[in-house]
C-alpha positions as CSV (number, residue, x, y, z in Angstrom):
1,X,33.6,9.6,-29.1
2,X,36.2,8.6,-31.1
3,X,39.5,9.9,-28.3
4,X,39.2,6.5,-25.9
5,X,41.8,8.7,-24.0
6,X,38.3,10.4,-22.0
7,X,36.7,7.2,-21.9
8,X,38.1,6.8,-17.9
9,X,37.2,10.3,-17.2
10,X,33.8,10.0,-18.7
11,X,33.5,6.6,-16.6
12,X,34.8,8.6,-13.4
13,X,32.1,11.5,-13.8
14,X,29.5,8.7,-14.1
15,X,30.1,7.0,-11.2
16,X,30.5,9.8,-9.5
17,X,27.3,11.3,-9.9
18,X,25.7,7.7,-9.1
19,X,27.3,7.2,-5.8
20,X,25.9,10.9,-5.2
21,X,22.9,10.6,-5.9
22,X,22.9,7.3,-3.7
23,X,24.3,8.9,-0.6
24,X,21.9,12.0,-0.6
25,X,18.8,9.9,0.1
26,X,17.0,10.2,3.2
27,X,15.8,6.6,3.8
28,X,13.1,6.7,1.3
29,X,10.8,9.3,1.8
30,X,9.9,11.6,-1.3
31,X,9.6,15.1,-1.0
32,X,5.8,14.8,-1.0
33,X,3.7,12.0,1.5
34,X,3.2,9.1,-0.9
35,X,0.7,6.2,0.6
36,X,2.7,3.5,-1.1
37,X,5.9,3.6,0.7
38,X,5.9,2.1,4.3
39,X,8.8,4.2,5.3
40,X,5.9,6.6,5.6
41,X,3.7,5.0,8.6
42,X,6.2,5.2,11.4
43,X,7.7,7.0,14.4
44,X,11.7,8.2,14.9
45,X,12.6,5.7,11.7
46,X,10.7,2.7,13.0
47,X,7.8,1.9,10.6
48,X,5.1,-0.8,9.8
49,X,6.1,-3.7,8.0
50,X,9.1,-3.5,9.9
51,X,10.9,-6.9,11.8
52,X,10.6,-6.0,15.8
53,X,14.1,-6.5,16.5
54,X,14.8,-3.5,14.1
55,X,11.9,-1.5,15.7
56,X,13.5,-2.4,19.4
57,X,16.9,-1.1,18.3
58,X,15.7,2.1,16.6
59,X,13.5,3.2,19.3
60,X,15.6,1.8,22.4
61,X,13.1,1.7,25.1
62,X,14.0,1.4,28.6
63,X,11.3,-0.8,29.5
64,X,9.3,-3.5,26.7
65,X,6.4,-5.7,27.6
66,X,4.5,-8.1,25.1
67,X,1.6,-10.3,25.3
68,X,-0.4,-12.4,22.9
69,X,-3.9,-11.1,22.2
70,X,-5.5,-14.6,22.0
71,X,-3.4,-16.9,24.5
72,X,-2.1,-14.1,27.0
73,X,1.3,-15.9,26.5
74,X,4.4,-13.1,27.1
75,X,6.5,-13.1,24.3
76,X,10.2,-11.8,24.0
77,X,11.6,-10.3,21.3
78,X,13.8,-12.5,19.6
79,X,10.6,-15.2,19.8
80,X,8.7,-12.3,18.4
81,X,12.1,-11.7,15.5
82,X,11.8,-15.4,14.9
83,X,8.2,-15.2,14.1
84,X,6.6,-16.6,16.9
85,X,3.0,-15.0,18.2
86,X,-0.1,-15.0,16.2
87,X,-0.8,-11.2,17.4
88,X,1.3,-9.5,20.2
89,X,0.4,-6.4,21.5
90,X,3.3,-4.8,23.5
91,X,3.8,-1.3,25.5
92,X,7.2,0.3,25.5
93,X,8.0,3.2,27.8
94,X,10.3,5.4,25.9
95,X,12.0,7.9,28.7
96,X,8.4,9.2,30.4
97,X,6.0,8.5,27.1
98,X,4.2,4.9,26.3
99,X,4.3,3.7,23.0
100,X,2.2,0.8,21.9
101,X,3.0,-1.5,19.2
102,X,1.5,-4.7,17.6
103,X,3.3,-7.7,16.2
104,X,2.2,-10.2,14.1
105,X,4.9,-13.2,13.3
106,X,7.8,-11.1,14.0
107,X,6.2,-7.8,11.6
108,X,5.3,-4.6,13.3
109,X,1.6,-4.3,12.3
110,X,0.8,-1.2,14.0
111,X,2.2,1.7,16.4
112,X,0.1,4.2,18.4
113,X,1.4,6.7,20.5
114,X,-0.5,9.1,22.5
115,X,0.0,11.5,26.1
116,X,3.1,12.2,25.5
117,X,4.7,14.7,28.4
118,X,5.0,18.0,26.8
119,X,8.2,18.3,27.4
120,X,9.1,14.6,25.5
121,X,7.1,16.0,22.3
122,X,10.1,16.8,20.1
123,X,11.9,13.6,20.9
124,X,8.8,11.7,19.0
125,X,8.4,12.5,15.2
126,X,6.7,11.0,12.1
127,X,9.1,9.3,9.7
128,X,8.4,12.6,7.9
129,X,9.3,14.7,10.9
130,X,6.1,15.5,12.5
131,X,5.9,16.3,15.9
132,X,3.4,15.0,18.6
133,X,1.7,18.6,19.7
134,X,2.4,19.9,16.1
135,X,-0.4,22.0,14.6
136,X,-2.8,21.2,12.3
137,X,-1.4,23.0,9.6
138,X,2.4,21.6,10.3
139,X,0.7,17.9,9.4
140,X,-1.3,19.4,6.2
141,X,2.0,21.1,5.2
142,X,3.7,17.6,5.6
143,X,1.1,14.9,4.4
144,X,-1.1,16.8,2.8
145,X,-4.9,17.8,2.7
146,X,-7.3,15.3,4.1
147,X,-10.9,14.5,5.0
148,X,-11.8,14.9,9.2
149,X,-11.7,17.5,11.9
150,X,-11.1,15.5,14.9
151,X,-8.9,12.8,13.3
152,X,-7.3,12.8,9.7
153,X,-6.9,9.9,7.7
154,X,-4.1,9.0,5.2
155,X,-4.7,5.6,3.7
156,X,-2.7,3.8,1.1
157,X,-3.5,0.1,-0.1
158,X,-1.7,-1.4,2.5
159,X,-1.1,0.8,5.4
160,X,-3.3,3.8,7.0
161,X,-1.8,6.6,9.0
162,X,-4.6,8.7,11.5
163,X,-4.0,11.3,13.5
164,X,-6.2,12.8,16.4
165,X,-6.7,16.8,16.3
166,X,-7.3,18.7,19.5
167,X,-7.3,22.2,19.5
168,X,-5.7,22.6,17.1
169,X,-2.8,20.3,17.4
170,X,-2.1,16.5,16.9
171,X,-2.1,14.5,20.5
172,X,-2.0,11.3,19.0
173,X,-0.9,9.4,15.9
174,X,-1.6,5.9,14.6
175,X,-0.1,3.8,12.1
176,X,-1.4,0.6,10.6
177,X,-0.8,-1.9,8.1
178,X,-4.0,-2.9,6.2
C-alpha cells in the first residue's frame, strides 16, 4: 500500500466493520447453548452470578421479600447489593407468577420459577428464549440433547440449569451456580 491517499478510507471501513460487529451482539449468548457462559442460566435477562440490584431492575416485581436462611433476619436489597446476608432466600411476585431467588453477599445464586398462570407463560423466558409451558422439543431445539425424562439437566463447571418435563412440556425451570 504504497497510495497513503486510502489509508483514511481503509481506516474508515475498519472501524466500521468493528463497531458492527459490536452492536449486532445479543448480550452474549452464542448461537448454540454453551455451559460456560452465565448469561445462559437465567430468566427475562436476569442470570446467576448476577448483583441483585441488577436482577431487581431487570425483572421489576411488584412485590419482593427476602429472608436469611440461617438467622431469619429480612434483608433489603441495597443490604443484599452491598453484600450483606450469608444466604438470602427471597420470593418475588412478578404480575400473578412467584419467582424464587437466592442471594449470597449481594450475588444471585440461584432462580426457580414454577406455576406460572397460563396465561403469564410467554412473559417468562430463558435467557435463550424458552418459554415456561414450551415443549420438550422447543428446549432440545434450544439447549440441546440431554440425559432425563422428567427433568433435564445442563451442567457447566460452575452453574447447572434443570428443567422439569410434564407431559410433554417444561412447568418449571431452575438455575444454579455451582
Amino acid at each position: 500500500m504504497k497510495d497513503w491517499r486510502h489509508w483514511p478510507c481503509v481506516m474508515l471501513v475498519l472501524i466500521a466493520g468493528v463497531m458492527l460487529a459490536a452492536c449486532s451482539s445479543d448480550g452474549g449468548l452464542s448461537p448454540s447453548f454453551d455451559p460456560e457462559n452465565q448469561k445462559e442460566y437465567g430468566l427475562n435477562g436476569a442470570y446467576v452470578g448476577q448483583n441483585i440490584k441488577e436482577v431487581m431492575e431487570i425483572l421489576q416485581p411488584d412485590k419482593a421479600d427476602f429472608m436469611d436462611m440461617q438467622t431469619r433476619e429480612s434483608y433489603t436489597v441495597e443490604q443484599m447489593a452491598a453484600g450483606e446476608g450469608n444466604m438470602v432466600m427471597g420470593m418475588m411476585l412478578v404480575g400473578r407468577t412467584q419467582v424464587m431467588v437466592m442471594v449470597e453477599r449481594g450475588v444471585l445464586q440461584s432462580i426457580m420459577l414454577a406455576g406460572v398462570p397460563e396465561e403469564e407463560a410467554e412473559k417468562f423466558k430463558t435467557n435463550r428464549g424458552l418459554a415456561i409451558y414450551s415443549s420438550e422439543q422447543k428446549l432440545k431445539e434450544l439447549y440441546g440433547k440431554a440425559a432425563g425424562d422428567k427433568e433435564i439437566v445442563y451442567k457447566g463447571s460452575k452453574q447447572e440449569a434443570s428443567f422439569g418435563i410434564v407431559n410433554d412440556q417444561v412447568v418449571w425451570f431452575r438455575f444454579d451456580r455451582l
